[in-house]
VMD Tcl script that draws the C-alpha trace (Angstrom):
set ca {
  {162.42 265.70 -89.56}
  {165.66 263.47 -88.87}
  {167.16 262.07 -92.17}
  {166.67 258.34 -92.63}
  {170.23 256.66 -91.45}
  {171.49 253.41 -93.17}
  {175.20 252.24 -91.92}
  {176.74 249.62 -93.32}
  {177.08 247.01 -90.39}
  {180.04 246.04 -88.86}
  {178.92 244.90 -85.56}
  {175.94 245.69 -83.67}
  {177.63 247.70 -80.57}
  {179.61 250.31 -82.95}
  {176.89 250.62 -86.01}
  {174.14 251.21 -83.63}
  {176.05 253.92 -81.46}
  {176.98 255.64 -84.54}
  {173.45 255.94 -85.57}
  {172.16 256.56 -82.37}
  {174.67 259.44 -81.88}
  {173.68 261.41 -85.39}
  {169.76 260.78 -84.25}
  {170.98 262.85 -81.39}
  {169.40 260.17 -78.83}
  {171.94 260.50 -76.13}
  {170.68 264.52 -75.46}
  {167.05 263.66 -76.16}
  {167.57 261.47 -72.96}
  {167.12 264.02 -70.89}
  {163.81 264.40 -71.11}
  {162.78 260.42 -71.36}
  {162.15 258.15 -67.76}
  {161.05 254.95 -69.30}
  {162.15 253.17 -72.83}
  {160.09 250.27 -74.33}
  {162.04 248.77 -77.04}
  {160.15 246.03 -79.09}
  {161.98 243.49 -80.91}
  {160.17 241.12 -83.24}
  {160.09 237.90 -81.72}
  {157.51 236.26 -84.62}
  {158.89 232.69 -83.12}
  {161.93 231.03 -80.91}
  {163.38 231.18 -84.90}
  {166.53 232.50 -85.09}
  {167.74 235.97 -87.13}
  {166.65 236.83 -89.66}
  {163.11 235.69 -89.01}
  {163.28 237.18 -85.71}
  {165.36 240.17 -83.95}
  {168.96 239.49 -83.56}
  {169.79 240.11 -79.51}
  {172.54 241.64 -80.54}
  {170.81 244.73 -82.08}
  {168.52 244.84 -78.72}
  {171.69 244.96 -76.38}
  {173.57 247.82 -78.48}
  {170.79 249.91 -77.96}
  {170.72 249.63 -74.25}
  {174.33 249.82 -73.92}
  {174.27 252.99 -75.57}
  {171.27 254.17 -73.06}
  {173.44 252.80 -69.82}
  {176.65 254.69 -71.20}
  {175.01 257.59 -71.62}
  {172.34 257.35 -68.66}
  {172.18 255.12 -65.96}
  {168.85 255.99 -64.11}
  {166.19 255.07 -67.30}
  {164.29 252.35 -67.00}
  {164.14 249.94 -69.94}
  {161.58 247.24 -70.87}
  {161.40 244.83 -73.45}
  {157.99 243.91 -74.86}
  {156.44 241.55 -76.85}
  {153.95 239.34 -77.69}
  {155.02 236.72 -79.66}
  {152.66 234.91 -82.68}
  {153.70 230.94 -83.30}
  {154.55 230.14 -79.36}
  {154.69 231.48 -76.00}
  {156.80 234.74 -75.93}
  {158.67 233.80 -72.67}
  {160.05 230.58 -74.80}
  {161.00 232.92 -77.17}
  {162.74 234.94 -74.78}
  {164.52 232.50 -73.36}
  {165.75 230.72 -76.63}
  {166.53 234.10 -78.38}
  {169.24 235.06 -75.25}
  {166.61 237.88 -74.27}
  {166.86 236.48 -70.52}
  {170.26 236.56 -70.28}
  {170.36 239.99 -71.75}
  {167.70 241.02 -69.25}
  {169.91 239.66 -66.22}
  {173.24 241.37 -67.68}
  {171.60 244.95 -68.05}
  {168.98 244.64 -65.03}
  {165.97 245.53 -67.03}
  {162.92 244.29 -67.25}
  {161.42 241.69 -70.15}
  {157.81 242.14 -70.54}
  {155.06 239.42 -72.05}
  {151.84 241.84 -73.62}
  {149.94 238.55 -73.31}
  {150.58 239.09 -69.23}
  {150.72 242.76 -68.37}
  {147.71 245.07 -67.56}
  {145.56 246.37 -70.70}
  {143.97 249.27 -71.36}
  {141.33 249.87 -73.57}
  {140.88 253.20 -76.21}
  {138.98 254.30 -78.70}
  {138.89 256.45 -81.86}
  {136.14 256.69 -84.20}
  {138.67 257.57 -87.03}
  {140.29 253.93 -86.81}
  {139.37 252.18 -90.35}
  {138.66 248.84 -88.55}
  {139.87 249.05 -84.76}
  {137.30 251.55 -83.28}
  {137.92 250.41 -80.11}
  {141.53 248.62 -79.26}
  {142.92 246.82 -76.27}
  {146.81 247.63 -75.99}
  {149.37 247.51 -72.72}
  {148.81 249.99 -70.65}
  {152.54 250.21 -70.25}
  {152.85 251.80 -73.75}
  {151.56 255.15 -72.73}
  {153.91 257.50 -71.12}
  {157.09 255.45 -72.68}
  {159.90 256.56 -75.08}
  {158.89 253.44 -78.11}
  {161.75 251.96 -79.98}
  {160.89 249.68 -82.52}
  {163.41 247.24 -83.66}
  {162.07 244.88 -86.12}
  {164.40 242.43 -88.50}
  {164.44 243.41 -91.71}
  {162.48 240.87 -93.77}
  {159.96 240.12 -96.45}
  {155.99 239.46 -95.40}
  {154.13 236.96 -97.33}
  {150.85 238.41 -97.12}
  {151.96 241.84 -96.05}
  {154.77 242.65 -98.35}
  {157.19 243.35 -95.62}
  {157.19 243.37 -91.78}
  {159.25 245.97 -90.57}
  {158.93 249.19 -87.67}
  {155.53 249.66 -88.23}
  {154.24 246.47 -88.51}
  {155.64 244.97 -85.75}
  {152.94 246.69 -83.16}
  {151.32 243.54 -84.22}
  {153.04 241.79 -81.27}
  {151.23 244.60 -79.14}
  {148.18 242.94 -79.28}
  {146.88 240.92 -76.26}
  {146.32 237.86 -77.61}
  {142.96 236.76 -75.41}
  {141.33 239.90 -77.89}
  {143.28 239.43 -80.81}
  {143.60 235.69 -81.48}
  {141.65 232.43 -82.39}
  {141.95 233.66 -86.12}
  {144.02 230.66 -86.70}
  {146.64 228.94 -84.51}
  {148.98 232.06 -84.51}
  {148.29 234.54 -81.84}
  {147.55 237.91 -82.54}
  {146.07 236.44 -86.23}
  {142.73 238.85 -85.87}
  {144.61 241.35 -88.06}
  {144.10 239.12 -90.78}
  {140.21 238.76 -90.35}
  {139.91 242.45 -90.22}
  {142.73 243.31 -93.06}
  {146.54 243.06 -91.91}
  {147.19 246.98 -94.08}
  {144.05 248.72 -91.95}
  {145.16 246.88 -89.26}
  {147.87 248.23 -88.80}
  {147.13 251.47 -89.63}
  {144.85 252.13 -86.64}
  {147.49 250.63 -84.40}
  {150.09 253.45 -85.60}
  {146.72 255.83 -84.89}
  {147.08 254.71 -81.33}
  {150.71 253.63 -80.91}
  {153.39 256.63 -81.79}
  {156.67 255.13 -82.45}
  {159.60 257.15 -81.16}
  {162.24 255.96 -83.26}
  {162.91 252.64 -85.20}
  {165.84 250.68 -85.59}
  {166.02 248.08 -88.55}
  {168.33 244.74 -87.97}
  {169.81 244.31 -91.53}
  {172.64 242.49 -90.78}
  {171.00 239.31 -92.78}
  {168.23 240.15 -94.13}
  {165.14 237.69 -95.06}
  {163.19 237.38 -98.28}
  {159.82 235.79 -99.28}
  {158.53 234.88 -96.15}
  {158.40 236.78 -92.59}
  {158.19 232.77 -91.17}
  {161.46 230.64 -90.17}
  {161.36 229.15 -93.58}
  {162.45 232.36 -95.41}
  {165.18 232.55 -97.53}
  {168.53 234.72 -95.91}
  {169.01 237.28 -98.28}
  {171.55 236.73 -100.56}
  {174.10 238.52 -100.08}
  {173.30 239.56 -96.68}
  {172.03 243.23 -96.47}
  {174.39 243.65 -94.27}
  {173.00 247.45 -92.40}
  {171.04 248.73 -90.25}
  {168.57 251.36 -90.68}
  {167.63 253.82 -88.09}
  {165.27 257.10 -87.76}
  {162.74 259.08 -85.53}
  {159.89 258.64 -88.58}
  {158.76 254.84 -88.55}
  {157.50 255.55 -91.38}
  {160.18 256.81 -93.73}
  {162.73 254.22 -92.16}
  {160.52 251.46 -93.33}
  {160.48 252.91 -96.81}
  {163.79 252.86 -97.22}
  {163.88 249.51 -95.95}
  {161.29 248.16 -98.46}
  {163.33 249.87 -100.95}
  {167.12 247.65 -99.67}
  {164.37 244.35 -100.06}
  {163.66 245.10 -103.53}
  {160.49 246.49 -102.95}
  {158.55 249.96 -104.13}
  {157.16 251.43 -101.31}
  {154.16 252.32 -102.89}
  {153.06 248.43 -103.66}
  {153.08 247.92 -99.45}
  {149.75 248.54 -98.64}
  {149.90 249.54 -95.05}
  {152.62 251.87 -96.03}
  {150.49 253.64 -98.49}
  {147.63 253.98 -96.02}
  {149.83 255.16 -93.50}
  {151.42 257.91 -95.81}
  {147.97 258.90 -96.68}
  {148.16 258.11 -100.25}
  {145.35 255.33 -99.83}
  {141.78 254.89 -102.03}
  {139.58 251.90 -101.34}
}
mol new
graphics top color blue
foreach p $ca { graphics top sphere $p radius 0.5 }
foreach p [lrange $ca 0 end-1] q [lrange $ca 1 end] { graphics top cylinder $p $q radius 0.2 }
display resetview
């Protein structure tokens, strides 16, 4: 298993390369035809509450330098408005024009649905059927969760769900995780969703609330966080919030180390 990396940031293009280089990525390339990198785009909020564009863009410069032929999509489905607003406020189309690829609403691509009579409260599940077959890097902000504890790499497959099966909750789309339990929630969807390698935005850093009215953190975090295990990269970054790992609950469940 790959060590957890945390670099101290000093701007997106040469922290990310550095940690994308000791993950090995650029030789593990080889064997990878399409990348789906999914930011958190929560709202058309700026960083912290959402994923800096900045952190996006390093890793697909890294990707063109080092092969030119992959194709890369960005997707999300974003909870308090419509992700292509998002997008567009959060310079993800402008990105997308500059590097050619491809920016990709869950709420408007084709889904699939899959089931597995292990999941604790998502027996059956209705997820993009672009997912399967892709190289998945989440990149999540790193920031507090007000119900959740934090929202970080594994988490954010929240924004996977199409929102004509997952919403109507309340006004935010995607809010059925909450009716069902946001910690078994999200376990199932990292039961049917394998993350291939997470990269944190710490630059800022936000505390006590994953919504635009979260405090930065002060002082900034300022790192980034990167690894092939979602799930020991967002310990350690529950650990640079402040947090034990063991009080997140979907992190516990997800480790195993879960009783009712």
């Amino acid at each position: 298993m790959d060590n957890v990396i945390v670099r101290e940031f000093s701007d997106y293009s040469s922290t990310v390369f550095s940690i994308l280089d000791e993950l090995g990525f650029a030789e593990k390339l080889d064997d990878i035809n399409r990348i789906i990198i999914k930011p958190n785009l929560l709202q058309d909020a700026p960083p912290p509450c959402t994923t800096d564009v900045g952190c996006v863009e390093a890793i697909i410069k890294f990707i063109r330098e080092n092969s030119q032929n992959k194709q890369i999509m960005v997707l999300e489905g974003s909870g308090g408005c419509a992700t292509g607003i998002a997008f567009k406020k959060l310079g993800y189309d402008k990105m997308a024009a500059e590097y050619g690829i491809k920016l990709q609403d869950v709420d408007k691509t084709e889904i699939i649905r899959l089931e597995d009579p292990k999941a604790l409260v998502y027996k059956e599940i209705y997820l993009p059927a672009v997912l399967f077959g892709g190289y998945i890097i989440s990149v999540p902000s790193l920031k507090d969760h007000s119900i959740a504890g934090v929202t970080l790499s594994l988490k954010n497959l929240v924004g996977l769900l199409p929102d004509r099966h997952y919403g109507g909750y309340w006004s935010y789309k995607r809010s059925d995780v909450h009716r069902v339990g946001i910690g078994r929630a999200v376990a199932d969807l990292n039961k049917y969703v394998k993350i291939d390698m997470s990269v944190i935005d710490g630059r800022l850093g936000q505390q006590g609330s994953h919504l635009s009215g979260g405090r930065h953190c002060n002082p900034h975090k300022n790192v980034i966080i990167g690894g092939h295990d979602a799930l020991e990269v967002d310990k350690k970054g529950a650990e640079i919030l402040g947090h034990e790992w063991e009080s997140i609950e979907h992190l516990r469940m997800i480790s195993g180390d879960y009783e009712e």
